[in-house]
C-alpha positions in Angstrom: 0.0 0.0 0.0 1.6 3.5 -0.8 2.2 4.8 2.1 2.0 8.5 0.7 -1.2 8.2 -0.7 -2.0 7.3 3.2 -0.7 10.4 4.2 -2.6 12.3 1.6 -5.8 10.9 2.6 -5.3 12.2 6.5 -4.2 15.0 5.2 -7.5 15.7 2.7 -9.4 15.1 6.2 -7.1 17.4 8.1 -7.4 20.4 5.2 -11.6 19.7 5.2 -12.2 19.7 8.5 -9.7 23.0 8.9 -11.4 24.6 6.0 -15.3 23.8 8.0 -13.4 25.2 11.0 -11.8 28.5 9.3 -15.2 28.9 7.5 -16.8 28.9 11.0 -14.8 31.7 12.6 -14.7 34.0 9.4 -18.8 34.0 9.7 -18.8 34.3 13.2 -16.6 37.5 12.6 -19.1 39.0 9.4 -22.6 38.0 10.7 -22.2 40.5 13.3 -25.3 42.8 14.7 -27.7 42.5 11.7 -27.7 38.6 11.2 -27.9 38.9 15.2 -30.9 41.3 14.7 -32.6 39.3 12.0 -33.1 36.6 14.3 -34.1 38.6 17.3 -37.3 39.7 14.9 -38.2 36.3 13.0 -38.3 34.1 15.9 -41.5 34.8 17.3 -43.4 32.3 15.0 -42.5 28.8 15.3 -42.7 28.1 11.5 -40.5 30.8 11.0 -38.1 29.8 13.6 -37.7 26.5 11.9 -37.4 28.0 8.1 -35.2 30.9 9.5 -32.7 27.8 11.5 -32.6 26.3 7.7 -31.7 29.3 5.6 -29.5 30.5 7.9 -27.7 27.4 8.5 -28.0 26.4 4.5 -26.3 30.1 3.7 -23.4 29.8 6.4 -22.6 26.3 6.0 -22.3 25.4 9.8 -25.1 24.5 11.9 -22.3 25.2 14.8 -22.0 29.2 14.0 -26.1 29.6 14.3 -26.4 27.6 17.2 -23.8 29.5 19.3 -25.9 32.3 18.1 -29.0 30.8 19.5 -27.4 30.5 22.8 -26.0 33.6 23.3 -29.4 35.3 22.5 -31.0 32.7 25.3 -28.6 33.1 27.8 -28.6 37.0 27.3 -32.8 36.6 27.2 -33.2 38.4 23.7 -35.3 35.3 22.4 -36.9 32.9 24.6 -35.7 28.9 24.8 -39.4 27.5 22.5 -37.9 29.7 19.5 -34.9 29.4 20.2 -35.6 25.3 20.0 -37.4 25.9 16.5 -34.2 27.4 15.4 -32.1 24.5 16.2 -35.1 22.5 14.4 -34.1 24.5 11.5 -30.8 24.2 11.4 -30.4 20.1 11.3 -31.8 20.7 8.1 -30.0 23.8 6.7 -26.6 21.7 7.4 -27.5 18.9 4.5 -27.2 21.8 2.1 -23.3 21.0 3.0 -24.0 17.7 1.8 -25.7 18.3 -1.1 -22.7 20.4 -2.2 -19.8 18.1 -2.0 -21.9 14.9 -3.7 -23.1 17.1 -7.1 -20.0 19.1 -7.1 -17.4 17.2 -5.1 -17.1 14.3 -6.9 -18.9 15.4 -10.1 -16.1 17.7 -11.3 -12.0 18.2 -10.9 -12.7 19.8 -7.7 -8.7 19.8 -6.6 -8.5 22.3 -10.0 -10.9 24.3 -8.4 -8.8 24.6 -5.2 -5.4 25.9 -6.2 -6.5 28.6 -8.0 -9.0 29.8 -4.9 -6.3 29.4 -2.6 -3.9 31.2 -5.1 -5.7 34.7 -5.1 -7.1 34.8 -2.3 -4.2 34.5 -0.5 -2.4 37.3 -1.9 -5.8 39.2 -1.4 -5.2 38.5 1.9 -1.3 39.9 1.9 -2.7 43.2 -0.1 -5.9 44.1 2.5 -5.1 42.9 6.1 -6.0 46.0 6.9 -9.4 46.3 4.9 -11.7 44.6 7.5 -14.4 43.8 5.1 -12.3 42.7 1.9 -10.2 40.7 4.6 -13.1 38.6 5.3 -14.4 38.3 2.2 -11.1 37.0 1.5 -10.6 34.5 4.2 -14.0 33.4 3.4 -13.6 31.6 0.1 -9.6 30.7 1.2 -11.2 28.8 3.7 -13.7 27.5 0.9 -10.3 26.5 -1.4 -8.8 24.5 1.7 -12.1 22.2 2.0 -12.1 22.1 -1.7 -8.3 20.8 -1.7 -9.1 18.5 1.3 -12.3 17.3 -0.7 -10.1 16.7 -3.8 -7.2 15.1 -1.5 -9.7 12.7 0.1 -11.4 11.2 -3.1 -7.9 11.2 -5.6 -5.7 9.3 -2.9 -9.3 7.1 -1.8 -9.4 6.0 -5.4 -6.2 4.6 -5.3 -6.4 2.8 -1.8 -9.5 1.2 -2.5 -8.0 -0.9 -4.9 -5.4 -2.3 -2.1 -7.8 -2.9 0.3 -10.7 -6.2 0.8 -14.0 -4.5 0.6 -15.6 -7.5 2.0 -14.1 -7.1 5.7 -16.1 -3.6 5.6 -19.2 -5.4 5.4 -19.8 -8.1 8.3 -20.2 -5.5 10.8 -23.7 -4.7 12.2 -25.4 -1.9 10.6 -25.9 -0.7 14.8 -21.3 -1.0 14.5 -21.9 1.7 11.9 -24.0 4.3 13.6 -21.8 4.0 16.6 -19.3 4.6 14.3 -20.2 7.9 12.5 -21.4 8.7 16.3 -17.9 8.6 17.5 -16.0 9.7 14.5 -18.4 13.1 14.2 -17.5 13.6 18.2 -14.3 13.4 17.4 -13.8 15.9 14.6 -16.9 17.9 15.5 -18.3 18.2 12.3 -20.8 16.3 10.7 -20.2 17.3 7.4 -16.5 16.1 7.2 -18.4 12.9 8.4 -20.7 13.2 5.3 -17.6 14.1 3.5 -15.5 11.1 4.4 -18.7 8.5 3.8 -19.2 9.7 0.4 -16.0 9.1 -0.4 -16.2 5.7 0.8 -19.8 5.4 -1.1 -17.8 6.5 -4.2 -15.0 4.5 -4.1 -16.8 1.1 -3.9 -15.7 0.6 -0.5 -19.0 1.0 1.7 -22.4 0.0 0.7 -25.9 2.4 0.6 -27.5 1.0 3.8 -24.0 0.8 5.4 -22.8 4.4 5.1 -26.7 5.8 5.7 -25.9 3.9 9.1 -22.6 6.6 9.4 -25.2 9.4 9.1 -27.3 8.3 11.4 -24.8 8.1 14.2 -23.3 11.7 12.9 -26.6 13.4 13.5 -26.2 12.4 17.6 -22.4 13.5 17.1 -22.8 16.7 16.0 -25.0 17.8 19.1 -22.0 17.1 21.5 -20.2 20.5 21.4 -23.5 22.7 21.3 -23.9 20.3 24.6 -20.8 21.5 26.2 -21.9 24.8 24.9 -24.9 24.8 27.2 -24.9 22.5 30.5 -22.7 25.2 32.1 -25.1 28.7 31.5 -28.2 29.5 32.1 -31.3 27.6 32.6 -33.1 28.0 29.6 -29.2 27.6 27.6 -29.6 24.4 29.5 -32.9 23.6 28.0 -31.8 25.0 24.8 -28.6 22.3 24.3 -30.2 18.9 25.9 -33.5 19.8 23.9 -30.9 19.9 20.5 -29.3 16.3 21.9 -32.8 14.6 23.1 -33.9 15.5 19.6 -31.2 14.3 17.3 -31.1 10.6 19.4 -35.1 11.2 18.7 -34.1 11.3 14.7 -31.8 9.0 14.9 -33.7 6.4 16.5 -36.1 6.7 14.1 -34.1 6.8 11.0 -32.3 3.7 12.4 -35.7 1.9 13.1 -37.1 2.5 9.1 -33.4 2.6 7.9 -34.7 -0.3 5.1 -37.7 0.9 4.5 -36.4 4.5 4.2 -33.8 2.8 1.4 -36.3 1.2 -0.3 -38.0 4.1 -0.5 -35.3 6.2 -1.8 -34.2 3.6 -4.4 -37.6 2.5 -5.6 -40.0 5.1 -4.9 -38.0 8.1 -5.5 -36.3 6.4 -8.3 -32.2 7.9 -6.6 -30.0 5.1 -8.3 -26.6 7.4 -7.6 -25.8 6.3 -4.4 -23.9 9.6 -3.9 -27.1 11.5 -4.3 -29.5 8.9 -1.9 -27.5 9.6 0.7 -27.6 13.3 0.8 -31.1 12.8 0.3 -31.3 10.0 3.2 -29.8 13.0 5.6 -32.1 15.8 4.2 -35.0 13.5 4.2 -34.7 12.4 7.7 -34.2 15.5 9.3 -37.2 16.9 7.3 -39.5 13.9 8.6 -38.4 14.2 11.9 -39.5 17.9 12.0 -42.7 17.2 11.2 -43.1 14.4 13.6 -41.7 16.8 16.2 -43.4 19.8 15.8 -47.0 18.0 17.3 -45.5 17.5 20.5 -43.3 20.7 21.0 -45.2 22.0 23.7 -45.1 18.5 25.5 -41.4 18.9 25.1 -41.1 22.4 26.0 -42.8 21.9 29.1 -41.2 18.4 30.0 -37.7 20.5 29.9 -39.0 23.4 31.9 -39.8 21.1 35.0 -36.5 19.2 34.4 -34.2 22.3 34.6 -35.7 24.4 36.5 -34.6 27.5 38.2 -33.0 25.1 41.3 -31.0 23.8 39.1 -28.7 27.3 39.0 -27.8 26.9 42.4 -25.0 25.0 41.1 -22.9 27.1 38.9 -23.3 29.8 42.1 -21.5 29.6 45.3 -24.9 31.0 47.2 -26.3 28.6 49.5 -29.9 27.5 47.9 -33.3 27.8 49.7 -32.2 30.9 51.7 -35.2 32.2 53.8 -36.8 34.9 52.6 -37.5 36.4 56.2 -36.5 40.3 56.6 -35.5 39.2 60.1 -33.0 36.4 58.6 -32.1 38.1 55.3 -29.5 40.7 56.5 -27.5 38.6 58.4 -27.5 35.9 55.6 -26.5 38.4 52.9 -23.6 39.8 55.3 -22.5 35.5 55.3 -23.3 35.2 51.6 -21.3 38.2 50.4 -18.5 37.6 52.8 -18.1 34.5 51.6 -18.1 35.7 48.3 -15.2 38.3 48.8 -13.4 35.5 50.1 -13.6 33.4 46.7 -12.8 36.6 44.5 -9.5 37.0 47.0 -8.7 33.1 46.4 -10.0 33.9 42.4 -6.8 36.7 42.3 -4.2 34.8 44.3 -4.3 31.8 41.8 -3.8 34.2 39.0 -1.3 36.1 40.1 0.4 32.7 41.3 0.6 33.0 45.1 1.6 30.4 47.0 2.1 28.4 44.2 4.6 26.0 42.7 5.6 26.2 39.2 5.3 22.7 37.4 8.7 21.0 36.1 8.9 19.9 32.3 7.4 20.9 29.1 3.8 17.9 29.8 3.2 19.3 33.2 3.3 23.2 31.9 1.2 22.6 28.9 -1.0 21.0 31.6 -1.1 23.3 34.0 -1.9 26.2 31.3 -4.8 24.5 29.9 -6.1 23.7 33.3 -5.9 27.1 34.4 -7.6 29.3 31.7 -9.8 26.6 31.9 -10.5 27.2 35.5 -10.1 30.8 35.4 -13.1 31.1 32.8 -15.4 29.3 34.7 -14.6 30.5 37.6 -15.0 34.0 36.7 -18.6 33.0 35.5 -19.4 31.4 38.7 -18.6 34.5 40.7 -21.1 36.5 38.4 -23.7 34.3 38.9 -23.4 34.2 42.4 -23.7 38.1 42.5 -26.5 37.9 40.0 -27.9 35.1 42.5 -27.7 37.6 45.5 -29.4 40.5 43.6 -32.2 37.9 43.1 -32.3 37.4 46.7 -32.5 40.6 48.0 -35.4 42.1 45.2 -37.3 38.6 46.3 -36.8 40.1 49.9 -38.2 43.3 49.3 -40.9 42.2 47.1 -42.4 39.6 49.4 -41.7 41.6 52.6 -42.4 44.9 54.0 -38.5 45.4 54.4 -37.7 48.5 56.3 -35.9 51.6 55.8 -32.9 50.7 57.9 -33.0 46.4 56.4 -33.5 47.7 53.3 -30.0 49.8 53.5 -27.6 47.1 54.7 -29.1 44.4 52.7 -28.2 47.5 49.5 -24.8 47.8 50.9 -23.8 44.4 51.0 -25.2 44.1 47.4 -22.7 46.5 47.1 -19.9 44.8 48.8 -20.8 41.8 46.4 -20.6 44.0 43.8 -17.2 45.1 44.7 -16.0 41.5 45.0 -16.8 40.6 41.7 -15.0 43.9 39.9 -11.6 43.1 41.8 -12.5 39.2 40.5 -12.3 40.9 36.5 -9.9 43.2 36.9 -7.6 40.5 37.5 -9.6 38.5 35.3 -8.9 41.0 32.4 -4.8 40.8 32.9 -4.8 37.3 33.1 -2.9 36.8 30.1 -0.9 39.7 30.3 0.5 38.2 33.3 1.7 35.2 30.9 2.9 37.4 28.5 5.6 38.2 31.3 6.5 35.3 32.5 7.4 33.6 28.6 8.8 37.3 27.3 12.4 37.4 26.5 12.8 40.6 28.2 14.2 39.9 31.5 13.1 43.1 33.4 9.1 42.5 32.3 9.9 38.7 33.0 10.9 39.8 36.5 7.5 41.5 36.9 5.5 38.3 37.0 7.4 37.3 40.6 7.6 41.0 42.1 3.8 41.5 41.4 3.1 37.6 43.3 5.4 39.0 45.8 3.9 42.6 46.3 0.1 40.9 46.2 0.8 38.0 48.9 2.0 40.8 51.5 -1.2 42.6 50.4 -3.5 39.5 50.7 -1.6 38.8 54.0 -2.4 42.4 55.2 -5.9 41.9 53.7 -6.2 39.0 56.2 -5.5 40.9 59.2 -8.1 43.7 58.4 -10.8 40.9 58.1 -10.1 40.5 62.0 -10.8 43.6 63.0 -14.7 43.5 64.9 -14.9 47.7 65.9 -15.6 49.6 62.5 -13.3 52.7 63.6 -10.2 50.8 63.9 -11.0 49.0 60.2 -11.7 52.1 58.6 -8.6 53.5 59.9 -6.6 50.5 58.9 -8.4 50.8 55.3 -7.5 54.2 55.1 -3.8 53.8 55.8 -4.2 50.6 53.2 -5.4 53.3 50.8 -2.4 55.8 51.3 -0.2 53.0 50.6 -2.1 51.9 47.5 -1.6 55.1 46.5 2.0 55.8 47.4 3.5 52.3 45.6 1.6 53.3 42.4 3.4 56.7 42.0 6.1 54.8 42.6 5.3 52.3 40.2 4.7 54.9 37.3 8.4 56.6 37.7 10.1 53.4 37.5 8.2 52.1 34.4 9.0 56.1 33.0 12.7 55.4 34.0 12.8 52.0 32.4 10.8 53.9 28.9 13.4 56.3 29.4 16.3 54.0 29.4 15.4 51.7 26.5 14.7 48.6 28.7 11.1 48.4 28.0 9.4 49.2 24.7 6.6 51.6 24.3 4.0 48.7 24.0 5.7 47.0 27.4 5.8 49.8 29.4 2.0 50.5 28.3 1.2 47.0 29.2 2.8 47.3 32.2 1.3 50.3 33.3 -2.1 49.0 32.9 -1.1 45.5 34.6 -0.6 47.5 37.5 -3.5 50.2 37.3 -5.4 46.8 37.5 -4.5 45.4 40.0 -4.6 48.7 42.3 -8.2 48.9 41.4 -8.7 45.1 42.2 -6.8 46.2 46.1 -9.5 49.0 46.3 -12.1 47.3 45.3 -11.2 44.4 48.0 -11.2 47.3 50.4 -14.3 48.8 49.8 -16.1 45.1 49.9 -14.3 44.7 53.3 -16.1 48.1 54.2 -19.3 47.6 52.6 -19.3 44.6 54.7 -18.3 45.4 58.6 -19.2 49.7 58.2 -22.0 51.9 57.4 -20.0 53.7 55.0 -17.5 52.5 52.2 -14.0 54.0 52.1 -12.5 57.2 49.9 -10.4 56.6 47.1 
């Protein structure tokens, strides 16, 4: 077997699935406000929902860049989680139009010709308007379009020339159920059912699977496909929640379906229909299922809604929040438990800044364990971010429940506002932080050594802050904290002047670039207003009034 050829084939997968991926983030950067508003305004019927999923999908070409859409505008409430399930309806369908692409062009014309000469000019139309935002895109666009193209044209030239070294007949005494596990796995795997559709048409083509075999591959891609809108949603809101496990429950509901009638659905397609180009029934098999499926779907849609608004319901947030649930919604209970709740909370934005800036930790040894740690910590670091803003978003809901059910007064009604305010604090000094994180990375790999240097002086100046933080949190008479947060103030102020004329001097002196010493500045404007912040939580929490600046 020619071992290049080999390589050439992984390689046509690696240059489609790239050129899905590259097509993907080019729309997500051109769709911008007016695809975002034409949504908003045609989602209100569910009909429309379902034909506006389809167009949309069928004119981007990813089902992926509309349904990250779909989420955003649930979790940020613009369209509610019914239309926003008739728009993922929609787009199971709009993605076949994929499909129907590569089987009537793909393998009906020279498609690799095609490529090089898409890939040609647009890259040097790339080179010429970098700085033309719109021709840029336009550009990247159909370069991206030339790499699945090439990938496309990789995939069936080198497929054509394996097939005839390989036995066709071990491919065929696995289960047709081996099959849809198959394209199940394999589209979790590359997260995109289309380079699934891709790959099975080119097995179709080349002799190597049979009709009802690769039809089984679909099937199982349709559940695949669902997997990263999934992760997308079990970790946001409630009704983003909803939105994701309604797209998964309903895919295994077409799938199960599809591989129930699988036969008959064949028969139908090569009898009935009269498809004999096997290249064609399939892409009609997907389009077909998905169309059916709506149709049986639609009927029960308010069963379904309803079924997944009891089983996540608004309990279920508790989790992705550090506020303790069922609190009591007693005036006489509620200020002393959102004094508790939003102390607790400053103490997890002060543990949120210490692991950023590295305090008290050890650096990992060898090139595994620091890839490791990095991906584990901007990992972390984004989700712990969000579950600071919930929990403040959490204790807002808390305190307007309070007041609404209650006849709070004057005096409750002020602390319970102040230590909405403290929370409020806590969670700024959490993004301020949050927003240098990976300027704070940029200094520890940067060849200059004085910026490198910065990473370990900033840990050092912060853990005799947090250590100083830690001793104001003692204090129990209000005059002696605010006199001690005062003097922490003073300082605060006093080490950034300082600060400035020794990031003028190093300007000054050609050891820091413009750029660096701008970074720098701002690294530390930062983290002053993430120390004053702390502060004022502190104050918000222990006196009737909140500290100057």
């Amino acid at each position: 077997m020619d071992n290049l050829e080999i390589w050439r084939f992984l390689a046509g997968i690696g240059f489609f699935i790239h050129g899905m991926g590259q097509i993907e983030n080019v729309l997500k950067n051109v769709s911008g406000r007016s695809l975002k508003l034409f949504i908003s305004r045609n989602t209100q019927n569910l009909f429309k929902a379902i034909a506006i999923g389809a167009i949309i999908t069928g004119i981007a070409q990813s089902s992926s860049v509309v349904s990250l859409i779909v989420l955003a505008f649930v979790e940020a409430g613009v369209i509610t989680f019914r239309n926003a399930l008739g728009l993922i309806l929609g787009t199971n369908l709009g993605t076949t139009l994929s499909s129907w692409i590569v089987a009537t062009v793909g393998f009906k014309v020279n498609i690799t010709g095609y490529a090089f000469p898409i890939i040609a000019i647009t890259t040097i139309g790339m080179f010429f308007f970098e700085k033309k935002r719109n021709l840029y895109n336009l550009f990247s666009l159909f370069f991206a379009i030339g790499i699945l193209f090439l990938g496309l044209g990789f995939m069936k030239e080198s497929a054509e020339i394996l097939v005839s070294h390989i036995d066709l007949s071990a491919y065929t005494n696995h289960s047709i159920t081996f099959y849809v596990l198959f394209g199940f796995v394999l589209t979790t795997i590359i997260q995109s059912s289309a380079a699934t559709v891709a790959l099975t048409l080119t097995a179709i083509y080349t002799g190597v699977l049979t009709f009802p075999l690769a039809v089984a591959i679909v099937i199982g891609s349709e559940v695949g496909t669902t997997i990263k809108i999934l992760l997308w949603g079990v970790k946001g809101s409630v009704d983003k929640k909803r939105v994701a496990w309604g797209n998964f429950i309903y895919n295994i509901f077409t799938s199960i379906i599809a591989y129930l009638f699988l036969y008959k659905i064949v028969y139908f397609i090569e009898n009935i229909v009269g498809i004999t180009d096997p290249l064609i029934g399939l892409v009609f098999f997907q389009s077909l299922i998905n169309f059916m499926s709506i149709l049986l779907f639609v009927p029960f849609l308010n069963l379904f809604s309803n079924w997944l608004e009891r089983k996540f319901n608004a309990q279920n947030q508790t989790q992705n929040s550090y506020i303790s649930p069922n609190l009591p919604v007693t005036p006489t209970l509620a200020t002393d438990l959102m004094q508790k709740e939003s102390e607790n909370l400053l103490n997890k934005s002060l543990l949120f800044s210490q692991n950023i800036l590295h305090t008290n930790t050890t650096k990992p040894e060898g090139l595994v364990q620091n890839l490791k740690s990095f991906t584990k910590t901007f990992e972390n670091i984004e989700n712990e971010y969000q579950r600071l803003k919930q929990t403040e978003g959490d204790l807002l809901h808390y305190i307007a429940t309070v007041i609404e059910k209650h006849k709070v007064s004057k005096t409750k009604t002020t602390k319970l506002l102040r230590y909405a305010h403290s929370a409020r604090q806590s969670v700024y000094a959490a993004k301020t932080i949050n927003d240098i994180a990976h300027n704070l990375t940029e200094f520890e790999a940067s060849a200059n050594n004085l910026l490198h240097q910065q990473g370990a002086i900033i840990s050092t100046e912060w853990s005799d802050f947090e250590q100083q933080f830690k001793q104001l949190m003692l204090y129990t008479k209000p005059n002696d904290l605010s006199l001690q947060i005062d003097a922490c103030m003073i300082e605060i102020k006093k080490m950034d002047e300082k600060q400035k004329i020794e990031i003028f001097d190093w300007l000054k002196n050609h050891q820091l670039t413009e750029i660096e010493a701008s970074t720098l500045m701002n690294v530390h404007r930062e983290i002053r207003s993430c120390k004053k912040s702390l502060l004022k939580a502190l104050a918000n929490l222990r006196m009737d009034t909140s500290p100057h600046n």
